[in-house]
N, C-alpha and C positions, 0 to 999 in steps of 0.2 A: 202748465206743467203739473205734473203726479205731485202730487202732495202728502206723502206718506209720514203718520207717525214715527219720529224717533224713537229711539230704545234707551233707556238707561245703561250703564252698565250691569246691575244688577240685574236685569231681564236680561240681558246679553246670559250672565254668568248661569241664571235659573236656568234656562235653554242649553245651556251646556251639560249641565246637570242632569237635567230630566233624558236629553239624550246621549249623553254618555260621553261626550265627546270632553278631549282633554283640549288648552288652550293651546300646548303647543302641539296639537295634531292638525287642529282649525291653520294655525298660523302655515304650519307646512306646507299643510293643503292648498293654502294661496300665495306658498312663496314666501312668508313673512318668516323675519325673524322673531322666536317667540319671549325674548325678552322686548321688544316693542308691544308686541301685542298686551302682554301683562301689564306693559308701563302705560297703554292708554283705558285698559280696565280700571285702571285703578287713579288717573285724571295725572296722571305724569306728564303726561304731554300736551302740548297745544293741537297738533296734528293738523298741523298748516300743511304740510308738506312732505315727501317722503313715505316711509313705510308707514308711519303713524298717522297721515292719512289716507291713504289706502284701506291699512287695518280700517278705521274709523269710520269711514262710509259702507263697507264691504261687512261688518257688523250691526251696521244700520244706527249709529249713534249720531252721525252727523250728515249734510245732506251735501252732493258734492258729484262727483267723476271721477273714476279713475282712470287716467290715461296711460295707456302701458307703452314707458320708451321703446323704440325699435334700434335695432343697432346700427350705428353709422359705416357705411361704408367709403370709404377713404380713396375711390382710385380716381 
């Protein structure tokens, strides 16, 4: 398996900085909501699960998959 360094959030936030990018523009861009995304910047959340692991891997803070539900269809 790829074994790539994680990120801090702080290197997360400098990268955001240096390119301009706002956090809730990042989170939009991938669908997140940007009060999740803020609240695992700043170690609010476990990010077991949900958007706050999504955000989490997708930032490169933790190491994981995102699986993107598909919608059920019912007939």
């Amino acid at each position: 398996m790829d074994s790539k360094r994680l990120r801090t959030p702080q290197e997360v936030r400098e990268e955001f900085s240096r390119k301009g990018i706002s956090v809730a523009g990042w989170a939009r861009q991938y669908g997140l909501n940007p009060s999740v995304v803020r609240s695992v910047l700043s170690g609010g959340r476990k990010c077991q699960f949900g958007q706050s692991h999504k955000a989490a891997v997708l930032l490169g803070l933790k190491e994981g998959e995102v699986i993107e539900e598909q919608g059920h269809d019912n007939v």
